[in-house]
C-alpha positions in Angstrom: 178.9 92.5 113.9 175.7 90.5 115.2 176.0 88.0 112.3 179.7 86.3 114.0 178.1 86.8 117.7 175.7 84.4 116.5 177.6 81.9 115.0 179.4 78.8 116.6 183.1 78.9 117.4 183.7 76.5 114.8 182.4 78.4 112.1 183.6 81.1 113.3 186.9 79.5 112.8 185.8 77.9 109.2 185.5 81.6 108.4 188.6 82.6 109.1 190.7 79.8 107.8 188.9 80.4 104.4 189.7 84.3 104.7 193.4 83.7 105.4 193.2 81.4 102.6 192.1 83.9 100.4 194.2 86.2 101.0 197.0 83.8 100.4 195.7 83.4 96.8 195.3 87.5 96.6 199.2 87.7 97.9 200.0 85.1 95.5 198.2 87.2 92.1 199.4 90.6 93.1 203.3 89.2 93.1 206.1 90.1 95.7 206.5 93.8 95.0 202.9 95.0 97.0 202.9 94.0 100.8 199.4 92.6 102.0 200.3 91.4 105.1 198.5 94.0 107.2 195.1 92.2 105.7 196.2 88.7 107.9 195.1 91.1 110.7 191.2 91.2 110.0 190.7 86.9 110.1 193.1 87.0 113.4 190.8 89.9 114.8 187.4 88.5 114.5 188.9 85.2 115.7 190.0 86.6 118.4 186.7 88.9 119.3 184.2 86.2 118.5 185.8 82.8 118.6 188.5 83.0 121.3 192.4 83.7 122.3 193.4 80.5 121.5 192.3 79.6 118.3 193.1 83.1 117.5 196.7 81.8 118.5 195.9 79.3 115.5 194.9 81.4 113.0 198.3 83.8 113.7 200.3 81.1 113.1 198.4 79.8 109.6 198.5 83.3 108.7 202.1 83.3 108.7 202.3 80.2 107.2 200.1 81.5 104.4 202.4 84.9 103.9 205.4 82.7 103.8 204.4 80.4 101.1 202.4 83.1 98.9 205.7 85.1 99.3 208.1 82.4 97.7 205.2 81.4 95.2 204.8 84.7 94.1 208.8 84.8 93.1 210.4 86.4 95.7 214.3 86.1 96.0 216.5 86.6 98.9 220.1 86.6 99.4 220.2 83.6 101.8 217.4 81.5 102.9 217.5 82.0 106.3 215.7 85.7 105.6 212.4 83.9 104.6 212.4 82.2 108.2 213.3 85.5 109.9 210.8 87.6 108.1 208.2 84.6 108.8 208.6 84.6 112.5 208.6 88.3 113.0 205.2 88.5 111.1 204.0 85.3 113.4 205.6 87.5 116.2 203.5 90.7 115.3 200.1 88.4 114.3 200.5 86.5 117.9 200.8 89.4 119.5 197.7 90.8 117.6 195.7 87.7 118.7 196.8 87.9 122.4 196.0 91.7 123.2 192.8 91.5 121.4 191.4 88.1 122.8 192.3 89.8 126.0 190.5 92.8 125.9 187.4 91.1 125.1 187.8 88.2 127.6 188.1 91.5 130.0 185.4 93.1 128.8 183.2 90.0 128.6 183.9 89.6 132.5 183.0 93.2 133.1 179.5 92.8 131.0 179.2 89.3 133.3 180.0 91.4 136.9 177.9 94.0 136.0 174.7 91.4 135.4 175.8 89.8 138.6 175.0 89.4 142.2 178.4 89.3 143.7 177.1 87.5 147.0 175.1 84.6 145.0 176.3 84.7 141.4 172.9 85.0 140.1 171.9 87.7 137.5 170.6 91.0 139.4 167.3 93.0 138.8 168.6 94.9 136.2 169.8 92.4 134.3 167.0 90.0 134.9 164.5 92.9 133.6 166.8 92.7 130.4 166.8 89.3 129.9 163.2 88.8 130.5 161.5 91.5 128.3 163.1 89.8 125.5 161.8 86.6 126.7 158.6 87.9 127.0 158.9 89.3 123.3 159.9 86.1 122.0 156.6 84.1 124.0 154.6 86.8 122.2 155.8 86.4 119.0 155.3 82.6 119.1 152.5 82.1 121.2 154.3 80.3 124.2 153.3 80.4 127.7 155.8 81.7 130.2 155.8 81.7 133.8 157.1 83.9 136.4 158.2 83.0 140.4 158.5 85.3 143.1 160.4 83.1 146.1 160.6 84.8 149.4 162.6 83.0 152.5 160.8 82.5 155.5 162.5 82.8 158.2 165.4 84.7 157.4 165.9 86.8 159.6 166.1 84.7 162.2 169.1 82.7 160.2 170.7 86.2 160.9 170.1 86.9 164.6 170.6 83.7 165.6 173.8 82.2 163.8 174.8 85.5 162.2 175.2 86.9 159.0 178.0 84.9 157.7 175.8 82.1 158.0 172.9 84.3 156.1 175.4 84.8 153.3 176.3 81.3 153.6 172.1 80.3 153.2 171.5 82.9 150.1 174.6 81.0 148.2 172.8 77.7 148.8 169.7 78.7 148.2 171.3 79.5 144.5 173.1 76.2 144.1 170.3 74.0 144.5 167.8 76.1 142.2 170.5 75.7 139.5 170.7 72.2 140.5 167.5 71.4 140.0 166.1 73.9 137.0 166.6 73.9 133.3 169.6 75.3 131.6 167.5 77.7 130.4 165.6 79.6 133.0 166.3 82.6 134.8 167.2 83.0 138.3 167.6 86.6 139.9 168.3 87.6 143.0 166.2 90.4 143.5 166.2 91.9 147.3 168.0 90.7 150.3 166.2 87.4 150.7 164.0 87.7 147.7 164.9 85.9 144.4 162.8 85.2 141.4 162.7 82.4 138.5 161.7 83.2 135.3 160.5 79.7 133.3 160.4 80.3 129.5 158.2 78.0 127.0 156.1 76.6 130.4 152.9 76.5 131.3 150.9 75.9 134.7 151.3 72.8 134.5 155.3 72.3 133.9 156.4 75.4 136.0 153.9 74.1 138.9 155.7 70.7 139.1 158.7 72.5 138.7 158.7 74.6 140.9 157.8 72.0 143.8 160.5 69.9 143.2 162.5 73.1 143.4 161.0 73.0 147.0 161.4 69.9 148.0 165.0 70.1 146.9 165.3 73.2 149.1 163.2 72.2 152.3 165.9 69.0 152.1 168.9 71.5 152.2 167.7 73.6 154.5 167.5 70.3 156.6 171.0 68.9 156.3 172.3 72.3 157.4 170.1 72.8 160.0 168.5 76.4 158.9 165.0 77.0 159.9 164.2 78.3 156.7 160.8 77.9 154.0 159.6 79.3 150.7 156.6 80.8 150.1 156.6 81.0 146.4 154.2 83.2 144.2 153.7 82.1 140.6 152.1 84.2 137.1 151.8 82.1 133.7 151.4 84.1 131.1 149.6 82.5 128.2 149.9 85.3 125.5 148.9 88.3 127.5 149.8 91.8 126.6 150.6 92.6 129.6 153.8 94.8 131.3 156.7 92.7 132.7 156.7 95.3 135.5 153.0 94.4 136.3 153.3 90.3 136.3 156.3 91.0 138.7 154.2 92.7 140.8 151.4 89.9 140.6 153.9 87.0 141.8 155.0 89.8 144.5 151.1 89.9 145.3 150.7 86.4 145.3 153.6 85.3 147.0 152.6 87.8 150.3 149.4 85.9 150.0 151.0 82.5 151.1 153.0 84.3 153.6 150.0 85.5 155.1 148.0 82.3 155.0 150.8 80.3 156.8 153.8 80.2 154.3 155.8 77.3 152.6 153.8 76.8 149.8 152.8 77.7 146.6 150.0 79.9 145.3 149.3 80.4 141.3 147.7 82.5 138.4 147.3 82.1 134.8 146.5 84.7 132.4 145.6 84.1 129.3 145.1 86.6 126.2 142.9 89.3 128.1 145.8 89.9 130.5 142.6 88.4 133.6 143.8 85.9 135.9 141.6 82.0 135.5 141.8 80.1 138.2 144.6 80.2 141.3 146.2 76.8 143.1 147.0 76.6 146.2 
């Protein structure tokens, strides 16, 4: 159900309350002798798929609230009192019960989806789910005409991280490396680590400009860690804006790839850039 993935937990929640109260005015008109109790179970359900266990938990307990008073509204007699209380808390019981195993299941799957998007070393997404996330990115900048902007970061250096203080330390360097960028970028852009010390930082809704400046105090941030923990480690850092261009994702990987062996080759630690606009050709590089 796409339309309750996209709404907020609070309405979410709205929705649900105003379902349970519905149904206590349905329990209420059809009178004592027709049990609709099992319908509770569809506003605890999507609360607890879409909104969350615990206000799922909430929800279960209004429900039985709601049963409860549409069942002595609706004229329903018992022999002592204490029945109505009894038959209440079993149905909170069962609707609890309900919220927990159901909230749980998705929370499990939910972690599953987030594992399986996930570099277990770093914590940031992998190259298949980077790929995902950006082709829709990329069909959202051509459907509104906004520039994006691709970088391809390589460590220099690396390898000597390993030989020399070993590759604990090398996994200790990649899991910086992903602290500071997240740090120091937008909520919103996309960090993947793509290859053993190759990562890549996708920039949605910014040009040359922005993802430029950006991108260097990204850097700047990372030359200074690098210096507090005493790795001898740069970035050279390949960049693609995309202004519009009908171009594959594949291929303006492959460009910041290009780009970013260029640096490497002309003395790394540093940036080198390419716009293209609508024909999908490259106007102008920095250095």
């Amino acid at each position: 159900m796409s339309f309750f993935e996209n709404l907020s937990k609070i309405k979410i929640s709205l929705i649900c309350s105003i379902l349970v109260a519905g149904l206590c005015l349905g329990d209420i008109a059809v009178g004592p002798e027709i049990s609709t109790s099992i319908f509770y179970i569809i506003p605890i359900y999507l609360e607890a798929w879409y909104g969350g266990r615990r206000m799922a938990y909430v929800i279960s307990f209004l429900s039985a609230v709601a049963w409860g008073y549409a069942d002595v509204t609706s004229g329903s007699q018992y022999s002592h009192a204490w029945i109505l209380f009894w038959n209440s808390g079993v149905r909170l019981l069962i609707f609890l019960l309900i919220a927990h195993f159901v909230g749980g299941f998705r929370q499990k799957l939910k972690d599953e989806e987030a594992a399986a998007d996930t570099d277990v070393l770093t914590g940031a997404m992998n190259r298949r789910a980077f790929f995902e996330r950006i082709a829709d990115e990329f069909e959202r900048a051509r459907r509104f005409h906004h520039p994006v902007t691709l970088a391809y970061i390589d460590l220099d250096n690396f390898k000597t991280v390993n030989d020399t203080f070993g590759h604990a330390k090398g996994d200790q360097l990649l899991q910086l490396i992903v602290e500071v960028i997240r740090r120091n970028c937008r909520k919103l852009d996309l960090l993947a680590r793509i290859g053993g010390d190759e990562f890549t930082l996708f920039f949605p809704e910014a040009d040359a400009v922005a993802a430029i400046g950006a991108m260097e105090k990204i850097r700047q941030a990372l030359l200074s860690a690098m210096g507090e923990h005493g790795y001898p480690v740069t970035f050279s850092i390949g960049m693609i804006t995309s202004t519009r261009a009908a171009i594959d994702i594949s291929q303006i990987v492959y460009m910041a790839d290009r780009l970013m062996y260029e640096v490497k080759k002309s003395g790394k630690n540093s940036i080198q850039h390419l716009t293209l606009d609508d024909d999908g050709k490259g106007h102008g590089k920095l250095g």
